[in-house]
N, C-alpha and C positions, 0 to 999 in steps of 0.2 A: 845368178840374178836373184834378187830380191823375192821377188812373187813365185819363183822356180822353186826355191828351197822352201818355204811356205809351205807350198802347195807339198810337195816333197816330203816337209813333216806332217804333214796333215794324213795324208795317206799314210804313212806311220802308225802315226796315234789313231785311226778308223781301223785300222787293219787290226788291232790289241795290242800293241807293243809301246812299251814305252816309250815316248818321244822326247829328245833331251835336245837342249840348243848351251849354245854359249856365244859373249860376247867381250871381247877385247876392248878396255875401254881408254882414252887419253891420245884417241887420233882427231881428237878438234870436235867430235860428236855433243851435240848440244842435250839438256836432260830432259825435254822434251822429244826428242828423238828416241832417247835410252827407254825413255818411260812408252812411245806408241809400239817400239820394236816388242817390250815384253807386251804390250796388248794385241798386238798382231801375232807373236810367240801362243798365247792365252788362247788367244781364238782358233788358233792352227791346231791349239790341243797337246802342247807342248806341256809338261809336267817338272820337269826339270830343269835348272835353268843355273848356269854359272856366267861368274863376273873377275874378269880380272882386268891388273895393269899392262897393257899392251909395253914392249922392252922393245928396242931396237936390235936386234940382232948383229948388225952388222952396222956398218958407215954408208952401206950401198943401199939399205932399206930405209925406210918411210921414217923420220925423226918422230919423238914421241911430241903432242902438242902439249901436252899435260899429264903431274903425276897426279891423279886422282885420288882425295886424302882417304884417309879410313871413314872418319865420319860421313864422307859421300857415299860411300861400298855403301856402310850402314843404312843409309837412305834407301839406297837402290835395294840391297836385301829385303827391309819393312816394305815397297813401293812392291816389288816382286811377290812377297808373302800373301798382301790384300790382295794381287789379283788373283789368288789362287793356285800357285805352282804349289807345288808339293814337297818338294826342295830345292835350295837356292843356296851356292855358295858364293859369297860375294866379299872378297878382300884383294890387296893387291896381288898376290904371289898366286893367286887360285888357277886353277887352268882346267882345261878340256874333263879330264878324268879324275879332276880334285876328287878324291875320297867317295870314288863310284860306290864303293860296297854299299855309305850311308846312304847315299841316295835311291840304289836300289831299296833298300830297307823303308825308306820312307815312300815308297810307293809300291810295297808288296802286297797290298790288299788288291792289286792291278794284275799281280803276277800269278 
């Protein structure tokens, strides 16, 4: 649940640990949605934050509603940056642990 996993990373990021989220994007999510998730992400105290293109894995899974271009990432990267995360990867192919080390690194002054 929504408020679960918040609440979840909040206690995280309270605790001193870096708090990192990520989000699958082109299941029909509007950018209005994408843009309140990172402010609700922000507030929870989340630091790190990726963006990828959601792929259908299979026939039996959730079809994609949209391939989300690069210049949209790009937005959503800048949209992410201003509120504050600390690193943000946001391209199609990015996933869960896109290139942890950098992220760690851009939030060692934490560590």
């Amino acid at each position: 649940k929504y408020r679960t996993s918040l609440a979840t990373l909040e206690h995280i990021a309270r605790s001193g640990a870096i708090a990192k989220s990520g989000m699958m994007l082109g299941l029909g999510e509007t950018e209005r949605e994408v843009l309140t998730a990172m402010d609700d992400l922000r507030g929870a105290g989340v630091e790190i934050l990726t963006l990828g293109q959601y792929l259908r894995p299979t026939a039996k899974h959730f079809p994609v509603a949209e391939y989300v271009t690069p210049e949209r990432f790009e937005m959503y990267k800048a949209a992410a940056t201003e509120r504050g995360f600390k690193y943000v990867a946001s391209a199609p192919l990015v996933r869960s642990s896109y290139l942890a080390d950098r992220a760690l690194e851009a939030c060692a002054t934490k560590i």
